[in-house]
TORSE-917704 format. One record per residue: residue in one letter; residue number from 1; z, x, y of N, C-alpha, C in turn. Coordinates in steps of 0.1 Angstrom, whole numbers, plus 5000, padded with zeros to 4 digits. Layout:
% TORSE-917704
+---+-----+------+------+------+-------+-------+-------+------+------+------+
! r !   k ! n.pz ! n.px ! n.py ! ca.pz ! ca.px ! ca.py ! c.pz ! c.px ! c.py !
+---+-----+------+------+------+-------+-------+-------+------+------+------+
! A ! NUM !    Z !    X !    Y !     Z !     X !     Y !    Z !    X !    Y !
...
+---+-----+------+------+------+-------+-------+-------+------+------+------+
//
This chain:
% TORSE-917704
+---+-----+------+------+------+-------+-------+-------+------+------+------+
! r !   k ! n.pz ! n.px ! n.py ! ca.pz ! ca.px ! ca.py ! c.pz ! c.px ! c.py !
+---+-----+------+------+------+-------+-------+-------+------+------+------+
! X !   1 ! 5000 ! 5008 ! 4988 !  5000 !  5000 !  5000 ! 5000 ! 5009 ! 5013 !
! X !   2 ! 5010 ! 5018 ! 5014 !  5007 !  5029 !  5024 ! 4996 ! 5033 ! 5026 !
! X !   3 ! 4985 ! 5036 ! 5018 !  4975 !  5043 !  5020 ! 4962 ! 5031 ! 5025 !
! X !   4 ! 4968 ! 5016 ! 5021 !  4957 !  5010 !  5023 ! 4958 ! 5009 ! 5038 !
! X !   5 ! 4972 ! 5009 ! 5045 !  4977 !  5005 !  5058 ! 4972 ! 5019 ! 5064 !
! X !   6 ! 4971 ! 5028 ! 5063 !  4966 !  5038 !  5066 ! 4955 ! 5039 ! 5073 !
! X !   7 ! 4941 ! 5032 ! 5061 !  4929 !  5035 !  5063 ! 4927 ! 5020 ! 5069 !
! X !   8 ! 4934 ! 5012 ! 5074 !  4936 !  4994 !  5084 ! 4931 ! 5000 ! 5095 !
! X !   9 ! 4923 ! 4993 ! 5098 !  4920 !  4996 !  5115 ! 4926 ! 4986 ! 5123 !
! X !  10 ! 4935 ! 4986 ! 5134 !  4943 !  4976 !  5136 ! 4943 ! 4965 ! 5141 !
! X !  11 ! 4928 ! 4960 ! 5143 !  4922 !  4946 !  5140 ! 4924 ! 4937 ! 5127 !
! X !  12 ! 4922 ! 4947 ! 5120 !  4923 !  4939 !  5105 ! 4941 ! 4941 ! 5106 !
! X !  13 ! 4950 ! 4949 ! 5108 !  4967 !  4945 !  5107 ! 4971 ! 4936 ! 5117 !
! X !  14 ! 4963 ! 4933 ! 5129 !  4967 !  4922 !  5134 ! 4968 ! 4908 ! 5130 !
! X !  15 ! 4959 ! 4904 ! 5119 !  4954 !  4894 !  5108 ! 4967 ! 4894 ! 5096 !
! X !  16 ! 4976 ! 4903 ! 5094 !  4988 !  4900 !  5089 ! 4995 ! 4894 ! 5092 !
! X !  17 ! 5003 ! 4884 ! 5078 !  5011 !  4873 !  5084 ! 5026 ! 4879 ! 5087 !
! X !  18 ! 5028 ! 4887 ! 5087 !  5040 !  4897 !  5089 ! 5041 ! 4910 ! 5098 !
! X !  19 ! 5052 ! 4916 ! 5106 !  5048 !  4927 !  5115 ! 5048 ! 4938 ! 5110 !
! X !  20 ! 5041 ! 4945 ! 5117 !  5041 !  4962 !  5109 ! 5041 ! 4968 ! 5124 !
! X !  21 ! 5048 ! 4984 ! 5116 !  5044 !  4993 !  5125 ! 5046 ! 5002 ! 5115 !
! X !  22 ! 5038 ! 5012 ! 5123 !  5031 !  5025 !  5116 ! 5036 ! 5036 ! 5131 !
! X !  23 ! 5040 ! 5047 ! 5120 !  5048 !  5059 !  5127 ! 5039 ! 5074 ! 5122 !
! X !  24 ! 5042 ! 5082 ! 5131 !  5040 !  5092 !  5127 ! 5053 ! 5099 ! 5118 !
! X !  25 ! 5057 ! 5114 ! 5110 !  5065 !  5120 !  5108 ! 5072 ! 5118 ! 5120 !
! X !  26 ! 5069 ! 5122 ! 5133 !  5081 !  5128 !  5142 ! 5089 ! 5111 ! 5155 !
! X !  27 ! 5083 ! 5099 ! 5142 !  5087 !  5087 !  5150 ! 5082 ! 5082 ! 5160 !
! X !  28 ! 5067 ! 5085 ! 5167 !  5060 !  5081 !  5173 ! 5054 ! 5072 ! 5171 !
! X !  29 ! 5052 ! 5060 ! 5173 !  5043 !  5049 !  5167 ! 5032 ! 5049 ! 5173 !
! X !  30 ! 5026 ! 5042 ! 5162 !  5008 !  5049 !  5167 ! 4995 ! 5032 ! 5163 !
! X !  31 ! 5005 ! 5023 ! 5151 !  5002 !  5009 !  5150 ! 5012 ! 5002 ! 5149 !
! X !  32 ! 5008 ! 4989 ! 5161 !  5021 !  4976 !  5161 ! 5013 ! 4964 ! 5161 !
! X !  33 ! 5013 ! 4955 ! 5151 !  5002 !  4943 !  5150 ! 5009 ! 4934 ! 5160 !
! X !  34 ! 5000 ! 4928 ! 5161 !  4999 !  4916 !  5170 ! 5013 ! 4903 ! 5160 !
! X !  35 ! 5013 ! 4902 ! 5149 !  5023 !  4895 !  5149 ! 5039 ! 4902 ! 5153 !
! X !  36 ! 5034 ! 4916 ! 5148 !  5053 !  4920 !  5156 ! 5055 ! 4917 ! 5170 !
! X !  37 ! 5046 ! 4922 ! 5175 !  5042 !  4918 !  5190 ! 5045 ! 4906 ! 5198 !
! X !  38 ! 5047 ! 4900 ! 5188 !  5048 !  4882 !  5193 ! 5064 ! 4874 ! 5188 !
! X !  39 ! 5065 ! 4882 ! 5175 !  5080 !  4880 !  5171 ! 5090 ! 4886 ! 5180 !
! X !  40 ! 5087 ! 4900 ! 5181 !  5097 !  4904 !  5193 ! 5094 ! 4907 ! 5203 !
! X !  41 ! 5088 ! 4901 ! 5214 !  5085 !  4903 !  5223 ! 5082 ! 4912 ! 5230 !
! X !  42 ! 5077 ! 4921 ! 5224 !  5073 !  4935 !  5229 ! 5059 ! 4939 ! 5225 !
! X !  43 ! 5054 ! 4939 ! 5242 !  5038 !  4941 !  5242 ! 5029 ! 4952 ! 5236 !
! X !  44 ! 5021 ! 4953 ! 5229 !  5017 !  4965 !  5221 ! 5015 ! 4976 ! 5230 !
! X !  45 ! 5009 ! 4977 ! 5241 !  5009 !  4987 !  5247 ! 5020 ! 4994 ! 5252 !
! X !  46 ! 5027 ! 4987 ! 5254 !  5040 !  4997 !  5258 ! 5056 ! 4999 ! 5248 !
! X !  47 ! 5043 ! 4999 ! 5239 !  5049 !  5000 !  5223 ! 5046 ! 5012 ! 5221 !
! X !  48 ! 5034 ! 5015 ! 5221 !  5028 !  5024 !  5213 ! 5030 ! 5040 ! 5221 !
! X !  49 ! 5033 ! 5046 ! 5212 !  5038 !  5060 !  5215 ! 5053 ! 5063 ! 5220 !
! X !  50 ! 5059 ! 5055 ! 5220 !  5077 !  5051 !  5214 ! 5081 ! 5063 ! 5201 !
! X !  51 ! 5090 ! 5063 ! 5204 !  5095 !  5063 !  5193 ! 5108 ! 5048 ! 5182 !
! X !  52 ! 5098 ! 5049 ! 5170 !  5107 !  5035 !  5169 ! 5119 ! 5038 ! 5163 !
! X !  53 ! 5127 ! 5046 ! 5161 !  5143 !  5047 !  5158 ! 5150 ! 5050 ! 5166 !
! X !  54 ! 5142 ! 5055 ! 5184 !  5154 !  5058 !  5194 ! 5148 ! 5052 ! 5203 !
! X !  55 ! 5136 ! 5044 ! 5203 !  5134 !  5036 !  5215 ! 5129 ! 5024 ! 5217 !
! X !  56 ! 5120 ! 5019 ! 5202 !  5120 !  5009 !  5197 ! 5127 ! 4995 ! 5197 !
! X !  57 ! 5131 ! 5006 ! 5184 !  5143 !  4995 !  5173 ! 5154 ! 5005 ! 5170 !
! X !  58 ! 5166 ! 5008 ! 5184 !  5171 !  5015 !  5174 ! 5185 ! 5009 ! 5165 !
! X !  59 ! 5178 ! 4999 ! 5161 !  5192 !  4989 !  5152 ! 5183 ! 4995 ! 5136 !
! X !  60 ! 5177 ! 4999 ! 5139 !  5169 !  5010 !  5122 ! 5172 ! 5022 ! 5126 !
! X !  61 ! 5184 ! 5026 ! 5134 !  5187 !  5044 !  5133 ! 5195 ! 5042 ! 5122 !
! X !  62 ! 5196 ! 5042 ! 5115 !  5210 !  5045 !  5103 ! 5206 ! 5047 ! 5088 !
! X !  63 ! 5216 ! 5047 ! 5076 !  5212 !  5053 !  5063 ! 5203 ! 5046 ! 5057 !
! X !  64 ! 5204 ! 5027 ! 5062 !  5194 !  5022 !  5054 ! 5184 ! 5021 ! 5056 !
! X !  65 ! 5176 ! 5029 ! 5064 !  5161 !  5029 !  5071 ! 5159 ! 5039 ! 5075 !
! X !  66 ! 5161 ! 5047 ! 5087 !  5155 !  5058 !  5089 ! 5159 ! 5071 ! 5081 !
! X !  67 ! 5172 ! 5070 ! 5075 !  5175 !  5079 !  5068 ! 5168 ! 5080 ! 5054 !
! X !  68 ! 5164 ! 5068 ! 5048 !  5156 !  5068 !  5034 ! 5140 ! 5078 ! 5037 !
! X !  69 ! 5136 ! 5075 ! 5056 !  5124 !  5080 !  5054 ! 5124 ! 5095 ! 5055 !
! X !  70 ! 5136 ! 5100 ! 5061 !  5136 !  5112 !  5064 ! 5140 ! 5120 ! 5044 !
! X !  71 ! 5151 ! 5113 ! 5042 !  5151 !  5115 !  5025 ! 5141 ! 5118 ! 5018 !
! X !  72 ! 5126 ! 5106 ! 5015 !  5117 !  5105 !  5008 ! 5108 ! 5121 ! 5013 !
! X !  73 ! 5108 ! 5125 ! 5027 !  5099 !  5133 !  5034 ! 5106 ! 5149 ! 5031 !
! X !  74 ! 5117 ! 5147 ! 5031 !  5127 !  5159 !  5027 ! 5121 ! 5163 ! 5012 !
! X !  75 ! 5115 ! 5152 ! 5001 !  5122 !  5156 !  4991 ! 5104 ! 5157 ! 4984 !
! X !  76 ! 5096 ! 5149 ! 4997 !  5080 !  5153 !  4993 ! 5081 ! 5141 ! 4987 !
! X !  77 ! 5084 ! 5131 ! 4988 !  5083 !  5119 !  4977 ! 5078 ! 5104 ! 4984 !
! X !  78 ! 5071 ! 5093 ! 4981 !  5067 !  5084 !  4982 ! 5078 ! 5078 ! 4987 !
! X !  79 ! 5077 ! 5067 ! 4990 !  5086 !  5056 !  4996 ! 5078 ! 5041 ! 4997 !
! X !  80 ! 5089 ! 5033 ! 4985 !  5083 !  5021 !  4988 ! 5099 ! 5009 ! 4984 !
! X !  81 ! 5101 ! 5007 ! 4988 !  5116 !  5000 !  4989 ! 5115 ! 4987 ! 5002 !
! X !  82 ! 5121 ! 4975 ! 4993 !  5121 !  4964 !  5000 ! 5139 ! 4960 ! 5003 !
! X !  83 ! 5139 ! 4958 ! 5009 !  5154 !  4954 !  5011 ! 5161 ! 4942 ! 5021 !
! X !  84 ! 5169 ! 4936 ! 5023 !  5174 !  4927 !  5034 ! 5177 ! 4933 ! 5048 !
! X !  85 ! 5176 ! 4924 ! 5054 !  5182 !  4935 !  5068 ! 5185 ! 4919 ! 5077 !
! X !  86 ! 5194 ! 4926 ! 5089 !  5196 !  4917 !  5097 ! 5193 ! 4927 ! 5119 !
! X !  87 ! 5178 ! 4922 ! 5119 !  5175 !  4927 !  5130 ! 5183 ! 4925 ! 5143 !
! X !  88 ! 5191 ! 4929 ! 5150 !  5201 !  4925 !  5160 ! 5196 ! 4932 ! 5177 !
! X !  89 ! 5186 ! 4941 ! 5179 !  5181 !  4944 !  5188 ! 5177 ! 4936 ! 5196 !
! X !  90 ! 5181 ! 4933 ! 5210 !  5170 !  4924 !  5221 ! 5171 ! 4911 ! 5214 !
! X !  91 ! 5176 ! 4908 ! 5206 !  5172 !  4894 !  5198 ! 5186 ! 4884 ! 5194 !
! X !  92 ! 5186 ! 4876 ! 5192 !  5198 !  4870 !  5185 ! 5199 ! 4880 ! 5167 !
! X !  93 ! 5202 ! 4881 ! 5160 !  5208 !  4885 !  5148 ! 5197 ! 4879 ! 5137 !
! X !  94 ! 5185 ! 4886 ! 5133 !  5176 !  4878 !  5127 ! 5173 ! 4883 ! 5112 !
! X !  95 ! 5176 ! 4870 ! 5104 !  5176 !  4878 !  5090 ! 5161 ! 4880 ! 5085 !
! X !  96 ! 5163 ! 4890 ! 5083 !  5141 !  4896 !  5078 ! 5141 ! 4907 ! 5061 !
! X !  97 ! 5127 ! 4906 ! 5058 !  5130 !  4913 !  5050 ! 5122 ! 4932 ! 5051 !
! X !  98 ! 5129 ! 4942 ! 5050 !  5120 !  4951 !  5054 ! 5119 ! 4952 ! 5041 !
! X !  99 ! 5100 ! 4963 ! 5042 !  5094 !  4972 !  5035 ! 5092 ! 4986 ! 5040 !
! X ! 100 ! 5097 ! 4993 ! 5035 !  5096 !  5004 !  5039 ! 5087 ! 5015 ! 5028 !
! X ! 101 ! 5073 ! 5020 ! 5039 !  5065 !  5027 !  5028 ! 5060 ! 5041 ! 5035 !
! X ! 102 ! 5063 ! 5051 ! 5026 !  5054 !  5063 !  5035 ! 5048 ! 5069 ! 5020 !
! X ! 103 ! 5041 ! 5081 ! 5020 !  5037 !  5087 !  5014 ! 5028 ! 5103 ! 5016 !
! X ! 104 ! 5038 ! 5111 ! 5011 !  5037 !  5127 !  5017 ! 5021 ! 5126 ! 5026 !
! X ! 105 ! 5009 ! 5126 ! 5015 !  4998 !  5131 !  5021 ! 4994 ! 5120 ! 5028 !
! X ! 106 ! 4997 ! 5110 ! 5036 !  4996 !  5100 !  5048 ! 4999 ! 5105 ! 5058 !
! X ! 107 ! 4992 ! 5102 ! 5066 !  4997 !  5103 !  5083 ! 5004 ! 5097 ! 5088 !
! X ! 108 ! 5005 ! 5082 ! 5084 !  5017 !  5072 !  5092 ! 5028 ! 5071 ! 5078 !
! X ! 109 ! 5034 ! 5063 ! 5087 !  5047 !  5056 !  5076 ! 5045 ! 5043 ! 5079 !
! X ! 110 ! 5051 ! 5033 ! 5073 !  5054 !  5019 !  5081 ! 5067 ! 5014 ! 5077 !
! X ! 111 ! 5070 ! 5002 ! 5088 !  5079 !  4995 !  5086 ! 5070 ! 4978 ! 5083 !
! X ! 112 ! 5072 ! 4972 ! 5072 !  5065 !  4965 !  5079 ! 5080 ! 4952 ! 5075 !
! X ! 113 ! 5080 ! 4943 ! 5085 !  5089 !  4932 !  5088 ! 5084 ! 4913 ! 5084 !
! X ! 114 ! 5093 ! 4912 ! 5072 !  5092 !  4897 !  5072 ! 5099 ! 4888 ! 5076 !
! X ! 115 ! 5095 ! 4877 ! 5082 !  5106 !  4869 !  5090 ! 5107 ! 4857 ! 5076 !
+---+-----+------+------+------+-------+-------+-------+------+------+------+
//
């Protein structure tokens, strides 16, 4: 899945019924579809080139998220792990479900977000 979000051009991710973003290694975001964009109100453009764990979202600085990516990237290993979360940033407290995917020889990572 990483790799197919990879080669997405982000016309075709904006057509997902769920949000994504796509990061570089050093937390730069580089794709935010049009449905994250609308869930949390934050316009793509002044999204992009953020960093999403200290400028973003940083309610994903901690062990259960950014720490798994830094983990998987430490250890040269894939990442694909679904889990619960409760988004609390800018927002009322919103229960979602993350996916979290990278993979060594990829350029991006993603988060991508289910409401």
């Amino acid at each position: 899945m990483c790799r197919l979000l990879n080669q997405s051009p982000p016309d075709l991710l904006d057509e997902l019924p769920y949000g994504v973003i796509g990061f570089l290694p050093n937390g730069r975001i580089q794709r935010y579809n049009r449905h994250e964009s609308q869930m949390a109100f934050f316009d793509r453009d002044s999204v992009l080139g953020q960093h999403v764990f200290l400028e973003l979202a940083p309610c994903l600085n901690n062990y259960l998220v950014e720490t798994r990516f830094a983990d998987a990237e430490a250890a040269g290993q894939s990442l694909d792990e679904t889990l619960p979360y409760v988004l609390t940033f800018r927002m009322r407290p919103t229960r979602v479900r993350l996916r979290l995917l990278s993979e060594p020889d990829q350029p991006l990572r993603f988060v991508l977000i289910h409401r």
